[in-house]
Steps between C-alpha positions, in 0.01 A plus 500: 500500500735794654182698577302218656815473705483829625136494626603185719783682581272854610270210700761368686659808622186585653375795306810707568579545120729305267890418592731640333515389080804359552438279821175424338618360219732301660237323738273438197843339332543287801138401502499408117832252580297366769238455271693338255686271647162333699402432202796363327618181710838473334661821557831373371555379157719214545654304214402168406624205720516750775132544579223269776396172406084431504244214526158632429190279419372699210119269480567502150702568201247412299294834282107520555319654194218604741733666751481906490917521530665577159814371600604123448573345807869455427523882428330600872723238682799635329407844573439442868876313506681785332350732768637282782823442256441169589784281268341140517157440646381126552138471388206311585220397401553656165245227284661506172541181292796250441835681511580877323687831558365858404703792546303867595719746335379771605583432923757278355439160626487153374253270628588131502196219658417154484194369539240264454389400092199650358274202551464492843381763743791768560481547906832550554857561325816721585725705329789741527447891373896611477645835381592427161848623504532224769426210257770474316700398824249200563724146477181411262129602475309446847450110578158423527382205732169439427246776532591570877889529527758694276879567527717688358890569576763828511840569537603752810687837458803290642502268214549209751175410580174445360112549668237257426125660489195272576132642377226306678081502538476207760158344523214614729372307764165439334706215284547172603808393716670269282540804213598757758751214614609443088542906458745495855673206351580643153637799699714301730618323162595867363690621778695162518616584177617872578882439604551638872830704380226748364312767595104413526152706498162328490206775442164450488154412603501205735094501610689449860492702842858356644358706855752617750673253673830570456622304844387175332627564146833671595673634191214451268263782706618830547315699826239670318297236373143548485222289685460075446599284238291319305535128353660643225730713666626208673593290207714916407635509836592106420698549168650803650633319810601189256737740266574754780323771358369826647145673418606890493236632550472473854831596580453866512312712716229709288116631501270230480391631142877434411473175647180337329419450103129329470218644727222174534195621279273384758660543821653802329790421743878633366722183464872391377476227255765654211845424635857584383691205603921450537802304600499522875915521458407836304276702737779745472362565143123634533461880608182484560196299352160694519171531341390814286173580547503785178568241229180465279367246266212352572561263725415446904874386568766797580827523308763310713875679443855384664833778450799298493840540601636312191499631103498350194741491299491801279 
């Protein structure tokens, strides 16, 4: 590796001769932490309750016996979260039956979904992945609503408070009106219950552009939206503007890759459909909320992560 480093090093200088061993070494150092830390996206270990949050649309959490990956599914996802030190990802889409948990010792996470029962077709479902030295804080398992909604509840570092986490996979278009219209009414339903005193975060895949008008929904719209919404991102922009919510992701000013999560497979067009979603009273909160377009696992949807101002409690 050293000596490979020298020869760029000869070719860059022009064919004058090597630098000196000392300076040489030092560039190829430099180069090597360059190297490095591209390809390691968290660069700082951070302990648990201090890391991003995520909402990623993993296709499936399902294993295929046919499939040429030797990893379960569970195992990849968990990998690709303890590289982004993610501490609780929302997932959707995730397939598997009824209600479980499954913790992935190895990247240390638990897994925790709800879904539909094994007689019917499994389209949809959610679930929670969560470092597993988190789970003991949990006031309870994750609350599964069905196979398209899940909650779960933590305390704060300050011991006063408590944050509420909603997991959704809304409906697609394709499905008739009065079911999209059910799914938007079981989530008003959940967020009635959430008490206002606390701290709220809905993650997940909403199958809704919310567009850019932020002069017409003022407070729920940050500036950097991206294009029109859609009939489904009005009934989002809706519930948002009925419990005063904000959609973070369009509050801060990023590349367009950072911006989008699901590229159209036939228009092959980049679009924002994942959303990290708060209290409008707690903008003050999110850092930042971007996409991550080096997370891996299969599926056409990028990784969705939001670094927070609060902590856990430890």
């Amino acid at each position: 590796m050293l000596w490979q480093g020298f020869v760029a090093l000869e070719g860059c200088c022009g064919g004058k001769g090597l630098m000196k061993l000392k300076d040489a070494v030092g560039l190829v150092g430099t180069s090597l932490r360059r190297v490095m830390a591209f390809e390691s996206p968290t660069k700082i270990v951070l302990n648990a309750g201090e890391g991003p949050l995520g909402a990623w649309n993993v296709r499936t959490l399902l294993d295929n016996d046919t499939s040429d990956r030797p990893q379960r599914r569970t195992a990849l996802v968990a990998r690709e979260l303890h590289r982004y030190n993610i501490d609780i990802a929302a997932l959707s889409e995730t397939r598997l039956a009824d209600e479980g948990e499954l913790c992935e010792r190895g990247a240390g996470y638990t897994f925790f979904w709800s879904g539909r029962s094994t007689e019917v077709r499994r389209e949809s479902g959610v679930g929670f992945a969560i470092k597993t030295s988190i789970v003991s804080k949990l006031f309870g398992p994750p609350k599964g609503i069905r196979d398209r909604l899940m909650t779960l509840k933590l305390p704060l570092q300050n011991g006063k408070k408590h944050i509420s986490i909603v997991s959704c996979y809304a409906l697609t278009m394709t499905n008739p009106d009065d079911v999209i219209a059910k799914f938007y009414e079981e989530l008003n339903s959940t967020l009635l219950d959430i008490p206002k005193t606390e701290k709220l975060l809905i993650l997940g895949d909403f199958n809704a552009r919310v567009g850019s008008d932020h002069h017409i929904w003022k407070g729920v719209l940050g500036k950097c939206g991206i294009g029109q919404y859609n009939s489904n991102g009005l009934l989002l922009l809706q519930t948002c503007a009925e419990h005063k919510l904000l959609i973070s992701n369009t509050i801060f000013s990023l590349p367009m890759r950072k911006r989008t999560s699901w590229m159209h497979p036939r228009s092959r067009h980049w679009h924002l459909i994942d959303y990290v979603i708060t209290r409008q009273s707690d903008r003050q909160d999110i850092r930042v909320t971007k996409s991550c377009c080096g997370a891996e696992c299969g599926t056409d949807h990028r990784l969705i992560i939001t670094k927070l101002n609060i902590r856990i409690q430890p």
